[in-house]
N, C-alpha and C positions, 0 to 999 in steps of 0.2 A: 504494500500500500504506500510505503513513504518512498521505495523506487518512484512509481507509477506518479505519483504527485510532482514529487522534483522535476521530474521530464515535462510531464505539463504544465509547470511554474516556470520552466525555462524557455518552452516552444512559445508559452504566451507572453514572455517578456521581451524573444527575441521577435515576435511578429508584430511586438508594439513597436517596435526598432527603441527597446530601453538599453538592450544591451548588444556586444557583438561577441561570436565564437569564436572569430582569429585574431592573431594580435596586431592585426591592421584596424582603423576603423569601419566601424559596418557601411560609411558612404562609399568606397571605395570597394563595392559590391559591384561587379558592371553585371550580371546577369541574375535573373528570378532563381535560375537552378543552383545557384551558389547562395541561393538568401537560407538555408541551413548550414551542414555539413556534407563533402562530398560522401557517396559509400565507401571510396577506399580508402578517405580518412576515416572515417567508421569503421573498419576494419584493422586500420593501421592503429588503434586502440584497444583490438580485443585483450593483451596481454596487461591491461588497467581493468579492465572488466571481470576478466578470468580470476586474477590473480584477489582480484574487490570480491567474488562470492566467495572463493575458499579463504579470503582472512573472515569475512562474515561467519563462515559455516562455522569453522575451528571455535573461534569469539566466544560461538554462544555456548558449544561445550566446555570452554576452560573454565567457565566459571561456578562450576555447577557445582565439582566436590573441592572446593577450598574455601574459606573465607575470603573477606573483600581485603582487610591489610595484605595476607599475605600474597594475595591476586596483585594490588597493585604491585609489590616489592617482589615479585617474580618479572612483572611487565617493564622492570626499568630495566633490563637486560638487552631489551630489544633495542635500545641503542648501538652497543657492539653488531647484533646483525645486521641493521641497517648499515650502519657503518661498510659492512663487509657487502651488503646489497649493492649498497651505489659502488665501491670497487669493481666488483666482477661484473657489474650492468652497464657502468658509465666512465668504468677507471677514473672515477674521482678519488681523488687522496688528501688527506686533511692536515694540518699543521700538527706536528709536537704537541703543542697547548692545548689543542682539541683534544686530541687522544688522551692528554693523562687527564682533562676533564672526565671523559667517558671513564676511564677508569675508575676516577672518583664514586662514580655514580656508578656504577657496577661493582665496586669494593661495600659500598654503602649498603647495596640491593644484600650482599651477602652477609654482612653483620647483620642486618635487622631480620633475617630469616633464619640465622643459627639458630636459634633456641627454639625454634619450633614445633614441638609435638606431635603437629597433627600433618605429619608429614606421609604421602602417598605418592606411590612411584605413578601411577596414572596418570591424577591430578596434575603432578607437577609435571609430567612428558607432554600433556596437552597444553599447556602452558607456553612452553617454550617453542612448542609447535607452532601456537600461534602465531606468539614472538615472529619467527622465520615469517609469517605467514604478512603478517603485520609491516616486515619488513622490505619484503618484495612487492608490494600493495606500494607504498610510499616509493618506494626504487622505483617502478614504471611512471608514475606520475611524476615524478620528478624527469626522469630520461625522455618519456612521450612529450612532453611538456612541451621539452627542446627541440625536439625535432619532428614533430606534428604541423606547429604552426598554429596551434589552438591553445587558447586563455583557458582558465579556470572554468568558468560556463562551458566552455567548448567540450573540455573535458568529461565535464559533468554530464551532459546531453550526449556525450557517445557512449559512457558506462550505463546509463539510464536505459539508451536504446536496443544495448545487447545485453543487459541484467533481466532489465521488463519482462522479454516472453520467456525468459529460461528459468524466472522462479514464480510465473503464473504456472507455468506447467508444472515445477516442485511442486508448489504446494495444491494443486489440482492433482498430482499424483498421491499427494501425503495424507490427503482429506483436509488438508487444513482451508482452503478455500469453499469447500462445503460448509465447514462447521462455520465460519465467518458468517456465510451469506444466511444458516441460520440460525445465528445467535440471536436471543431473545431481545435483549437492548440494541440492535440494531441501528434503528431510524429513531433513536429514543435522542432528544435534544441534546442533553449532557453528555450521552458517550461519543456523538458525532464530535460537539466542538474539543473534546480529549484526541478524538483523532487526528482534526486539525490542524491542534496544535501541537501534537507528535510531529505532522507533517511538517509544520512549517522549523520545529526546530531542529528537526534531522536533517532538513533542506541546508540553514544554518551552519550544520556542526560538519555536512559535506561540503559544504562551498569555505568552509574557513582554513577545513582540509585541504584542500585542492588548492587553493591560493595561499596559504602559510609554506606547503609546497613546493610551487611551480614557482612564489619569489625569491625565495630562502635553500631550501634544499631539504629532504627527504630526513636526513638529522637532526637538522631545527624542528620539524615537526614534530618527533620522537621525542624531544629534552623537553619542547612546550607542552607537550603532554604528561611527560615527566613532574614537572609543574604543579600540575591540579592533584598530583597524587596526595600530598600535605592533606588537603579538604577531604579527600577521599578517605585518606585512613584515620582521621579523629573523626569524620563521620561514619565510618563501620565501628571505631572503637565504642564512641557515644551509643549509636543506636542500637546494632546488633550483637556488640558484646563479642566479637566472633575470633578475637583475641586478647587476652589479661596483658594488663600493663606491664612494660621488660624495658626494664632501661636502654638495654643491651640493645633491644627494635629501634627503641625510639634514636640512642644516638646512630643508628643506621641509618634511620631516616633522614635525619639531618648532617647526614653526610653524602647522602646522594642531590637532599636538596640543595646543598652546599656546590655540588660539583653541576649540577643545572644553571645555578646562577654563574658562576666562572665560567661557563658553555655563554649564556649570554654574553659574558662580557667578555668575551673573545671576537664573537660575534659583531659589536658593536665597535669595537677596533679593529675589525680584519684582520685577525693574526689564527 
């Protein structure tokens, strides 16, 4: 549903002429057949799309048998593979000072997971699967970015257009589009405007994706994400209880968040 909406939120904003898909401006269109994207730009994107359902699918299993701290403090590792994504994708290579940041933050990731009990070799393999999964998702949009010829929107309406029909038929295979169409609250006032607004803020948190991205690079995305982890894990500690206080965590945490912010200010001196 929130694919299917993004696509339509973008079809109608490029046919208002609000925004443009290439990084030219959209007056500089000379023909109708160019006012979207060609097909074989759309094609020349399928490895952004492919690679977008399987970090999706992975996603929603890693989180199922672990708590949310130690979920996010496993997910700050995905730094190092992307790191290692854009190499073997784009042969990009990063400063000294980068890397012993990433370090930082993956030194961090591993104190604040020592002490943890409720360790499962499953759990934690899907995890890191992700990771990989996570990291190759960000590699291609960063790489296709470059050499597409298409902006953030652009991007977003080619994933949209090759995600659309391949998980209408998932979940028409799964039942899951049955049971939707009928769910009791359906056409009920309150559950539509929740959808909504699902929509409108997964439209949001992929377009911030894609353009944090395509300006920055594939590792800035990772560390910015990195970021929100802080909020995340005093909000699983507060509400779900889903790990007992460990000093030992906490100064893990704040040494990964430590090596996020030295990532930005790297960043923001080009070094």
């Amino acid at each position: 549903m929130q694919m299917i909406s993004s696509t339509l939120i973008l079809y109608v904003l490029r046919r208002w002429k609000v925004i443009s898909f290439t990084v030219q401006d959209s007056h500089t269109v000379a023909t109708r057949t160019t006012d979207l994207v060609p097909f074989k730009r759309v094609l020349h994107c399928t490895p952004v799309a492919l690679s977008y359902l399987l970090y999706m699918l992975v996603s929603m299993e890693s989180i199922r048998g672990i708590n949310v701290p130690m979920y996010t403090t496993l997910r700050r590792t995905t730094v190092f593979f992307t790191m290692m994504a854009e190499y073997f994708l784009a042969r990009k290579k990063y400063s000294s000072y980068v890397v012993t940041c990433v370090g930082i933050i993956i030194l961090g990731a591993f104190v604040a997971g020592a002490r943890d009990l409720s360790f499962d070799y499953y759990s934690y393999t899907v995890v890191l699967i992700s990771n990989i999964t996570t990291a190759v998702y960000l590699a291609c949009i960063s790489s296709l970015g470059e050499s597409s010829g298409l902006n953030s929107f652009g991007l977003m309406w080619c994933n949209g257009i090759i995600c659309t029909p391949i998980l209408l038929l998932w979940t028409a295979y799964s039942g899951d589009l049955d049971a939707t169409m009928n769910f009791s609250y359906l056409y009920t006032t309150g559950f539509q405007a929740v959808i909504v607004l699902s929509c409108a803020l997964a439209f949001l948190l992929n377009y911030s994706v894609f353009l944090n991205t395509t300006i920055n690079s594939a590792l800035t995305q990772t560390v910015c994400g990195n970021l929100k982890d802080l909020f995340t894990v005093g909000f699983g500690w507060l509400v779900f209880r889903g790990l007992p206080f460990d000093l030992l965590n906490i100064a893990g945490q704040c040494l990964s968040f430590l090596g996020s912010c030295l990532y930005a200010y790297c960043k923001l001196k080009g070094i």
